[in-house]
N, C-alpha and C positions, 0 to 999 in steps of 0.2 A: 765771331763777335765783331772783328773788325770788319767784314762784308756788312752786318745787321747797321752796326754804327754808321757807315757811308750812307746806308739809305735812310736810315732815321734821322740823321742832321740836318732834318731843313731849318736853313735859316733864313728865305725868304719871306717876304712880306705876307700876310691872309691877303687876299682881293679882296676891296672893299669900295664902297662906291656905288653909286644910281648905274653907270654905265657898264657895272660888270654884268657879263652874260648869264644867265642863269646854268647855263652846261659849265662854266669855270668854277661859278663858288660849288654846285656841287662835285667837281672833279676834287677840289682844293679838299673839301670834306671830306671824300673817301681814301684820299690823299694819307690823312691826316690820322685817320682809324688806321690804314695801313701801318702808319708810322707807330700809332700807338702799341700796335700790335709786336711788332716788332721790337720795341724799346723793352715792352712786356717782356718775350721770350730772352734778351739779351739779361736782363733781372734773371728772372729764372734758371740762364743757365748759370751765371755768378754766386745766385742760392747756394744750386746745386756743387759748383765746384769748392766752394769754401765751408760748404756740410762736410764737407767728403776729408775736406783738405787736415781740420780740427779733429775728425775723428778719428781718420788716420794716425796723424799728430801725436794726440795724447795716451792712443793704443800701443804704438810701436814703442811709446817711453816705456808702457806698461810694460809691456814683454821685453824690452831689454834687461830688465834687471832680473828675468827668469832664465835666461839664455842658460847657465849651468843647471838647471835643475835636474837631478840624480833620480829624485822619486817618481816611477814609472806611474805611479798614481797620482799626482799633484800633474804630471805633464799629459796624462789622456783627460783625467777628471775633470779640470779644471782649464789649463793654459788652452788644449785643443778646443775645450768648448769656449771659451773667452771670444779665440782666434774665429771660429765658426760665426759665432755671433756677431761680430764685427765685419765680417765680410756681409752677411746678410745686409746691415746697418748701413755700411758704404752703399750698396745697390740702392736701399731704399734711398739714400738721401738724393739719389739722383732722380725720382720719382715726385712730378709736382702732383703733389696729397694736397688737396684741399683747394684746386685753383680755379681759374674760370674755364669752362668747360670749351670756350675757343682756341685758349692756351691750351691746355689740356691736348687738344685735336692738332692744333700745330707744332706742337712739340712731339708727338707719336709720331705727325706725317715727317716729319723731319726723321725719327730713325730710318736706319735700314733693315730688310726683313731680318737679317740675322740677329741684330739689337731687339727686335719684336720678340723674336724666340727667346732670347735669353733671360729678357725680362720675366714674360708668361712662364717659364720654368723655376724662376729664382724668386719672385714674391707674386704666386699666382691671388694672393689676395688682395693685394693692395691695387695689384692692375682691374682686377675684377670690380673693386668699390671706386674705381675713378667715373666719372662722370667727362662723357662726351669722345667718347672712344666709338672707333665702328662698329654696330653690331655683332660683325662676323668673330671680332675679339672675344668676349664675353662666351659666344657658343666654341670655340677653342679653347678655352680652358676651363669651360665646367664641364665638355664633355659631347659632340654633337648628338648623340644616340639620346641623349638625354634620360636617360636612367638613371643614372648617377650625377650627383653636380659635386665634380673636383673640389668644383673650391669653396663650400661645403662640410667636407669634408678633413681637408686642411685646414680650414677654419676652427672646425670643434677639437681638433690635436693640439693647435695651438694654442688656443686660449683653457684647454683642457689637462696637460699633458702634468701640473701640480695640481690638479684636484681631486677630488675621489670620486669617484662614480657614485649613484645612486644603489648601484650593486655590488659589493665589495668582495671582490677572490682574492686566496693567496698572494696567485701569480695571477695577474693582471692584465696583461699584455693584450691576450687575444678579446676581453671582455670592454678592452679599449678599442681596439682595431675596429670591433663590431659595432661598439658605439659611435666611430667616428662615417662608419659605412651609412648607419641609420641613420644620422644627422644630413649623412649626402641625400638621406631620401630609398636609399636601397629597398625592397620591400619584400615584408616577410616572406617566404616560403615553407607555411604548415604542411603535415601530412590529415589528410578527411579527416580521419578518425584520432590520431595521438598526436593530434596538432603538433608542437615543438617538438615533440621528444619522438617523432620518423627520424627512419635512417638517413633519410635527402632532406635535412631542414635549417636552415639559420633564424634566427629570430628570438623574438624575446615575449611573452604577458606582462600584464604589470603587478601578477604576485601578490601575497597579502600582507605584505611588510615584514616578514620576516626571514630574515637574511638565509639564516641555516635550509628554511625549507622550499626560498626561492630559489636559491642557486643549485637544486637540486629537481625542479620539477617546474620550474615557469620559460626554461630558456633551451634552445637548441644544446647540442654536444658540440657545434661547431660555434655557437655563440662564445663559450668559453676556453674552448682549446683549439691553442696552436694546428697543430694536426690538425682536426678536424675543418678547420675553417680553409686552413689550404686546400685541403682536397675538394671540401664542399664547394668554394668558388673555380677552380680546375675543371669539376667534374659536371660545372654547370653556367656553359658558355666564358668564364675565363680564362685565361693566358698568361705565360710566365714569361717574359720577355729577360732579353739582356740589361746589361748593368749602362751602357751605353744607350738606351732606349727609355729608360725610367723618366716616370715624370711625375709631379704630384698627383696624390691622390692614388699612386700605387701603392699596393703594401709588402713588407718583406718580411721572408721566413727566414729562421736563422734553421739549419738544419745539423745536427753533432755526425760530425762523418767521423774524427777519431773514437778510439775511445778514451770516454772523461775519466784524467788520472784522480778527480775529486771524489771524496766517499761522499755517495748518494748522487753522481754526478747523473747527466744526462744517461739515455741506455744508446747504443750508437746507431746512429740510421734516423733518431728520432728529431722530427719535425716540434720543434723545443720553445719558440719565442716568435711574435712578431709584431710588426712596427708600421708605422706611419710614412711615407714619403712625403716631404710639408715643402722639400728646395731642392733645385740641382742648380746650381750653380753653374758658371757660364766655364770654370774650368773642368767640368763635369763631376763634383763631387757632389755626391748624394749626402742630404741631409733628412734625418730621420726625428718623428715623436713617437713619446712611447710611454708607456707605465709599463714599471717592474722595472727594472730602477726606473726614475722619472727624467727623463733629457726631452728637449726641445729643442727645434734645429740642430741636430748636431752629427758628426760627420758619420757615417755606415763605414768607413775605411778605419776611422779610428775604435769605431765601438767594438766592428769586428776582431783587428787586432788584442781588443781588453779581452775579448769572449775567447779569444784561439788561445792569447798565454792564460788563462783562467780554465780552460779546459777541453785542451785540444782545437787539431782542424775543425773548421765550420766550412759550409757550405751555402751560400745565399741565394734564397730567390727570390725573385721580382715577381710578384704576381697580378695582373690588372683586369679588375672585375669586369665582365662584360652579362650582366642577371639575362638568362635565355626564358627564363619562367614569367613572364610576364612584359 
């Protein structure tokens, strides 16, 4: 800021005058844009640092006065999700939403490529809806094979993840997952003849409205279950990567490797729940959306831990779809 301020302080005089050269008043002119431009990103970083500074602020009062909390549910439920969302919150505020799309360009060329990464993994949609970014941005995080668009995808978790779906199951999860796949644009895979309901199929009809006998004959088996949807996307050009590797727009399986000491609990081995990847964060914590319970942004370390004292070891995987059928 103090380098920007040196060079935006002119306080010389405009040239003015019959005798000024015409190459001077227009140097003085682009001079002058320079300056503005600059004065500009100096605002904008001050925005950003006093957004950041306020919500920090008023958060940490917040969790101060939780600091003893005893109830292992009020501290994953609630404080960890708080804490989750306030970090997303801080990122965004450093993010100029809304500005002129020269700012915009000079304020991205000013990071470095690692500040580029961190962003495009931590609010891939807000970088994706900014205006005046390089091209090459945009195809890096919806996805360059373009089959799928990430952020898409992320998009309908987020703005999805307290609503009901148009199809309503039990258990939810994977009928979400699959929703938010479609929304990326994923495209069906029928079989000739028993369209959704082949052994190799994901996908969905649009049913005659009635619930009971849609969710039984209008949608793949891997549309609505866990299982099946992992395998399906595994066994048909996707990849399960590391925890260290995750990015949005992957999805994760929870898998019951103990067995569940709960009656009616999971059966062990079984491929049980999965979820959304919507953030990773720059200290690499993975943030997940989901129906069955319903969270948004919220941390894979801490849900896990709720799911492993709830009912045994778990086993996570990463899985990131790569459609080979089309």
């Amino acid at each position: 800021i103090q380098d920007g301020r040196a060079v935006g302080a002119y306080s010389g005089a405009a040239p003015v005058g019959p005798n000024i050269p015409q190459n001077v008043r227009d140097d003085y002119k682009k001079e002058q844009g320079h300056i503005s431009e600059v004065n500009d990103l100096i605002d904008e970083a001050l925005r950003q640092a006093s957004q950041a500074d306020k919500k920090a602020s008023a958060e940490l009062d917040k969790l101060a006065t939780k600091i003893n909390v005893s109830d292992t549910n009020v501290a994953h439920n609630y404080i960890e999700t708080e804490t989750a969302h306030l970090e997303i919150d801080m990122i965004r505020g450093s993010i100029p939403v809304g500005k002129d799309p020269h700012l915009v360009r000079a304020w991205w060329d000013g990071l470095t490529p690692e500040q580029h990464k961190a962003l495009m993994l931590a609010d891939p949609v807000t970088i994706a809806d900014l205006t005046g970014l390089p091209d090459d941005v945009g195809k890096e995080i919806r996805g360059r094979d373009g089959k799928i668009d990430r952020v898409e995808m992320v998009r309908y978790a987020l703005d999805h993840w307290n609503k009901p779906d148009d199809l309503k199951f039990e258990n939810n999860c994977a009928n979400f997952a699959s929703s938010a796949l479609e929304a990326g644009g994923m495209q069906k895979k029928f079989d000739t003849w028993l369209g959704p309901r082949g052994d190799n199929t994901w996908g969905r009809e649009s049913g005659i409205g009635i619930d009971w006998w849609d969710q039984r004959a209008y949608h793949s088996r891997s549309w609505a279950s866990a299982k099946y949807l992992r395998n399906f996307l595994t066994d048909n050009g996707g990849e399960e990567v590391p925890r260290s590797q995750a990015r949005p727009g992957d999805l994760i399986f929870y898998e019951q490797v103990a067995e569940d000491p709960g009656k009616g609990g999971e059966p062990q081995g079984e491929t049980y729940h999965a979820a959304v990847v919507t953030s990773v964060t720059p200290d690499g914590d993975i943030k997940l959306s989901q129906h069955t319970g319903e969270w948004q942004n919220v941390s894979l370390e801490a849900r896990e831990h709720v799911a492993t004292r709830n009912h045994g070891e778990q086993r996570i995987h990463i899985v990131r779809p790569h459609p080979n059928w089309y």
